[in-house]
C-alpha positions in Angstrom: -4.2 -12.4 -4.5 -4.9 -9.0 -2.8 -6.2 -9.0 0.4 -6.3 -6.6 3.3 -4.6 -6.9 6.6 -6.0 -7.7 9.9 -6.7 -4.2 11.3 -6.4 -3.3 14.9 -8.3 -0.5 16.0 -7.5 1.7 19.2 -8.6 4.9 20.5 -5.7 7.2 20.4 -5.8 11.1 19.5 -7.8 11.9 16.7 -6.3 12.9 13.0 -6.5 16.2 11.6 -9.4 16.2 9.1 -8.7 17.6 5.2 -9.9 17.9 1.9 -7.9 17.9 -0.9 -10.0 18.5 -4.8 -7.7 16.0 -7.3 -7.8 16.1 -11.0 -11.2 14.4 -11.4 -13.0 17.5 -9.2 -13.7 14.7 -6.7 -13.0 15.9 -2.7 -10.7 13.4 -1.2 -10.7 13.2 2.3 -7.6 12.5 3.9 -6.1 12.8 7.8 -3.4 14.0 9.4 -1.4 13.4 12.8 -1.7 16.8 14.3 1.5 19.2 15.2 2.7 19.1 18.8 3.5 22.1 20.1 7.1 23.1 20.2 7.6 20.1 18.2 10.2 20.8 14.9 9.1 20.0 11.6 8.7 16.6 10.7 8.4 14.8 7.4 5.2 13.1 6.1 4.7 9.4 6.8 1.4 8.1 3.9 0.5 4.7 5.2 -2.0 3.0 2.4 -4.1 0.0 3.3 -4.9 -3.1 1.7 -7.9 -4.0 -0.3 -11.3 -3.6 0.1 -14.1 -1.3 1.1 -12.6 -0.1 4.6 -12.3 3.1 6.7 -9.1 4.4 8.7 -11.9 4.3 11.3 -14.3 2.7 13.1 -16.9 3.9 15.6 -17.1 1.5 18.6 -19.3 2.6 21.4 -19.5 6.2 20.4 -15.5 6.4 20.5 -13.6 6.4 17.4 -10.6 4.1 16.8 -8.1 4.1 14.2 -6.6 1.6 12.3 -2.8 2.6 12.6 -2.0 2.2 16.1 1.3 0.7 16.0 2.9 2.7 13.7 1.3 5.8 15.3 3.3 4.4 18.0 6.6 3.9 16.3 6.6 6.4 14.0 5.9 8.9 16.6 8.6 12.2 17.3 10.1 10.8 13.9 7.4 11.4 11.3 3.4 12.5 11.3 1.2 9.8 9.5 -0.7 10.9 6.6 -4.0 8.8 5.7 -6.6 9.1 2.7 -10.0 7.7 2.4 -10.6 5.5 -0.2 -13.4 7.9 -2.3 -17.0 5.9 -2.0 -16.2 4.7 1.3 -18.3 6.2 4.1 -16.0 7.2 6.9 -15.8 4.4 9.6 -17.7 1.7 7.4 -16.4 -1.8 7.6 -18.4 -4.0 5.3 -18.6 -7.7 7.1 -16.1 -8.9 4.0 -13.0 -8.4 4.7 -10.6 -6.9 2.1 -13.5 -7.1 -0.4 -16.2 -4.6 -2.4 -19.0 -6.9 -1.5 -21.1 -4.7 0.6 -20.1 -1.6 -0.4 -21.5 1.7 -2.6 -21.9 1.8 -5.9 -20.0 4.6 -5.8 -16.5 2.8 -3.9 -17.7 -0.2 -7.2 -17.5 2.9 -9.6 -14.2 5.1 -8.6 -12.3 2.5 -7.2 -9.5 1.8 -9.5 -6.1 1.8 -10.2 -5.8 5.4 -12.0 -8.7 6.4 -9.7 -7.4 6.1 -6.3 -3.7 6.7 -7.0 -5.4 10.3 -8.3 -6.8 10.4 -5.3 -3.7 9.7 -2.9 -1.6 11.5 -5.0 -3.9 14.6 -4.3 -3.6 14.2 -0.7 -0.3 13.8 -0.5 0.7 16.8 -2.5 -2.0 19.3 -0.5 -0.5 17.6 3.1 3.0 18.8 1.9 1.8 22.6 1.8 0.2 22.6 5.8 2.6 24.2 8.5 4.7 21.8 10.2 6.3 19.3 7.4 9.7 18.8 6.9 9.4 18.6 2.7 12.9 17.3 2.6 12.0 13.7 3.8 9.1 11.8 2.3 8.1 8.2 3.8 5.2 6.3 1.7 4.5 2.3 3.4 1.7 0.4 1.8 0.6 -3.1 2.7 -1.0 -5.8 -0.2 -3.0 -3.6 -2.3 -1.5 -0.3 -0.7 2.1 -1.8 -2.0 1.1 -1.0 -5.2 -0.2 2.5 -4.6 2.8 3.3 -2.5 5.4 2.0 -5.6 2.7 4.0 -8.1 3.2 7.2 -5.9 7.0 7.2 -5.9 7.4 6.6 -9.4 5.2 9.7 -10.0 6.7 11.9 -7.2 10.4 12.2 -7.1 10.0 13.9 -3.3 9.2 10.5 -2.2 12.3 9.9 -0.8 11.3 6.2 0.7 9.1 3.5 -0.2 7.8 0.6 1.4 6.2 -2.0 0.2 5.0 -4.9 2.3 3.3 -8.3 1.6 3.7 -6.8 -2.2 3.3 -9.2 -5.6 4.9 -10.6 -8.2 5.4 -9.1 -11.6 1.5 -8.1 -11.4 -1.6 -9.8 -10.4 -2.2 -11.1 -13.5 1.1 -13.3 -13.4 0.2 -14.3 -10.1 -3.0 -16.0 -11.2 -1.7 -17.7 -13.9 0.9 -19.4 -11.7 -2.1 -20.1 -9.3 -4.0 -21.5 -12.4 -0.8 -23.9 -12.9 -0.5 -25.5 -9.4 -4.4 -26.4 -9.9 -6.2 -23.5 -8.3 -9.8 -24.3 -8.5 -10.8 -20.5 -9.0 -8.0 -20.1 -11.8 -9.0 -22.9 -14.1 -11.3 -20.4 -16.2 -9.0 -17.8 -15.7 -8.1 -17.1 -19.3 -12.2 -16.6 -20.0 -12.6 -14.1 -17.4 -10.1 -12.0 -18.3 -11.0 -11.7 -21.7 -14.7 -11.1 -20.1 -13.3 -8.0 -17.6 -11.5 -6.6 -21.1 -14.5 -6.5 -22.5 -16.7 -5.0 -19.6 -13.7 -2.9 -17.8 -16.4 -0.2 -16.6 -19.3 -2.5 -15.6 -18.7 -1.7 -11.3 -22.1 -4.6 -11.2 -19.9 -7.5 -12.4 -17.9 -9.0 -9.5 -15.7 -11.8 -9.7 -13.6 -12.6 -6.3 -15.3 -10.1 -4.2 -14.1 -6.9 -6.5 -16.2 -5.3 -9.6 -14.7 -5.7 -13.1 -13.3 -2.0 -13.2 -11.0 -3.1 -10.3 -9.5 -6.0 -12.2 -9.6 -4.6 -15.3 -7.0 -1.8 -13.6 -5.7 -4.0 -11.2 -4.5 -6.8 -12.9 -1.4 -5.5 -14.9 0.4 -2.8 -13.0 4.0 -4.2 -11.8 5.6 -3.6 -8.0 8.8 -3.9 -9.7 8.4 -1.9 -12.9 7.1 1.1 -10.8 10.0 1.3 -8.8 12.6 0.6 -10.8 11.0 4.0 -12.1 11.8 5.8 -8.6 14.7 7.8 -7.3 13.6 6.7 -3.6 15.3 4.5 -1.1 13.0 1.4 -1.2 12.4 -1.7 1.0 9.9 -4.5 1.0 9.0 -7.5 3.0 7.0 -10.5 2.4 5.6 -13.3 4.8 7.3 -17.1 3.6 3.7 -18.0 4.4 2.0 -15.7 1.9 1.0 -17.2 -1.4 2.9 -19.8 -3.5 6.1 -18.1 -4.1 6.7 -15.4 -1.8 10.5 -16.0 -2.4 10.4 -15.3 -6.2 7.9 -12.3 -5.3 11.1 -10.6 -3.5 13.9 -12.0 -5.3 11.7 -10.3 -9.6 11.7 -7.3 -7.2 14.6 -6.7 -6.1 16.9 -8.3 -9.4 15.4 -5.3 -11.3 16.3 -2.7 -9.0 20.0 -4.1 -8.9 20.5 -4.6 -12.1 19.9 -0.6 -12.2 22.7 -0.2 -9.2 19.5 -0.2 -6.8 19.8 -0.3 -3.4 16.7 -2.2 -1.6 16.2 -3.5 1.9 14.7 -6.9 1.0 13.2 -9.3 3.6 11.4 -12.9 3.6 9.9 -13.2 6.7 9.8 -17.1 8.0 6.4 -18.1 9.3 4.8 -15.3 8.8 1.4 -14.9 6.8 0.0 -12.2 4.6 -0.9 -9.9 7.5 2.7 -10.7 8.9 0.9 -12.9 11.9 2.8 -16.0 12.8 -0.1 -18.7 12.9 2.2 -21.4 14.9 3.4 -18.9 16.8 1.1 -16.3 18.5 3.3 -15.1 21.2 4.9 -13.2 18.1 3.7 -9.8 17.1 4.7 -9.9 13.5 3.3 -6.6 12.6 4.3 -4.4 14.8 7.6 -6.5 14.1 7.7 -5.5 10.4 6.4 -1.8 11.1 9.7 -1.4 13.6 11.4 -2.5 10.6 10.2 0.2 8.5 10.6 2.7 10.8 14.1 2.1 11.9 14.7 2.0 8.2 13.5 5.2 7.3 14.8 6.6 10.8 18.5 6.0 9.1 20.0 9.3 8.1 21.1 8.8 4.2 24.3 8.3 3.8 24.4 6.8 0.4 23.2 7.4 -2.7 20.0 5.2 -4.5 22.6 4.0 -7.2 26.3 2.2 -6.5 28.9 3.8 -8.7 29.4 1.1 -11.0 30.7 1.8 -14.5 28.4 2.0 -17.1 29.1 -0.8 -18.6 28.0 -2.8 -15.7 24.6 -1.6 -15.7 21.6 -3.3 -18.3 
């Protein structure tokens, strides 16, 4: 199931504001990290959340925090962090349900879908790529739970992403994942068959809710595939999962990355032990685990390429 991550707020410089129009004639706010001076160009790092009805931001005592401070920390002097505003969601609001749409506009119930919001990030990300200041060679997209998703959505449809990370990602869809929920006895799942046939038949009814999200969320939600998406990209890609996160977080990684090398793929790939969905170690708390995964990313992307996406294999080695 999708959820958001814990988010850990500190004050820290603020983000450039922008608008960007997309496709739909909606404005899309989005945020930059601003240009030092004297600093070279540097590429674009998108970081997507997960889930749910939630700012970038949140207004604590008249000071406003972001939710990126560690990898505004790490990714600093190597990349600038790009976030986007999920449209219908006021800036700063945090509805009291975590990584859900309860509490939150009609209009976030309305716009928020699959199509929708990848419209919307892919908007932002092409109008950040024209401001002073970018490097356009280099193009770094990390999404987390939901944001997985978006980030393997926005490779596949731009081939200047030139990385992808997706972390605490799912199976072949959501959809699949239920199902298997359904068979290990999943109390919520038993009438699973029903309420998918019920979203199919109300997919654009934002006042039906079923698991904290409105019907035209799981009607888009449900089917698109991690893996199918990026076996659809030309970037480098890497994804991590917690071994405590779901019912088979191991098969999660391993549908992934067997269709990206049966393709010649190559794909950083890591299970991490005793780690949750937010990457948190619950029997361990002197562990950081996600500023531990973030360094991960970072380092990743801070490699210089050396090697191309696909292995020179002959062709008859390839599906």
């Amino acid at each position: 199931m999708i959820l958001l991550a814990a988010l850990f707020f500190a004050q820290q410089p603020s983000l450039e504001p922008h608008t960007a129009k997309d496709l739909l004639g909606r404005n899309i706010h989005y945020y930059v990290e601003p240009q030092v001076s004297g600093q070279p160009p540097l590429p674009l790092a998108l970081f997507i959340l997960g889930s749910g009805a939630h700012s970038n931001f949140k207004i604590q005592n008249g000071i406003t925090l972001t939710a990126h401070r560690d990898f505004r920390d790490l990714i600093k002097g190597r990349a600038r962090l790009l976030v986007v505003e999920k449209p219908g969601v006021p800036f700063a609001s945090h509805p009291t349900a975590t990584g859900t749409a309860k509490g939150s506009t009609d209009e976030f119930r309305q716009q928020h879908t699959f199509p929708r919001w990848l419209e919307a990030l892919s908007a932002s990300l092409k109008s950040a790529r024209k401001l002073p200041g970018f490097d356009s060679r280099r193009t770094l997209v990390v999404g987390h739970s939901e944001g997985a998703l978006m980030a393997a959505a926005l490779a596949a449809r731009h081939s200047f992403v030139t990385n992808v990370a997706c972390l605490a990602m799912g199976g072949p869809n959501q959809l699949d994942d239920f199902f298997h929920e359904a068979r290990i006895g999943n109390p919520e799942m038993q009438s699973l068959k029903s309420r998918w046939q019920e979203i199919q038949r109300h997919p654009t009814d934002h006042n039906r809710m079923w698991l904290g999200h409105a019907y035209p969320y799981w009607a888009t939600f449900m089917t698109p595939s991690e893996g199918q998406l990026l076996s659809q990209t030309t970037a480098k890609v890497f994804i991590a999962k917690g071994s405590l996160d779901g019912t088979k977080p191991q098969q999660d990684l391993d549908y992934i990355e067997a269709k990206l090398l049966s393709q010649g793929r190559n794909i950083d790939s890591h299970l991490i032990e005793g780690a949750n969905h937010g990457f948190q170690h619950p029997n361990n708390s002197s562990i950081d685990g996600w500023r531990d995964i973030l360094s991960k990313v970072v380092d990743w992307f801070s490699i210089k390429p050396s090697e191309p996406n696909r292995h020179s294999l002959p062709a008859s080695h390839l599906p």
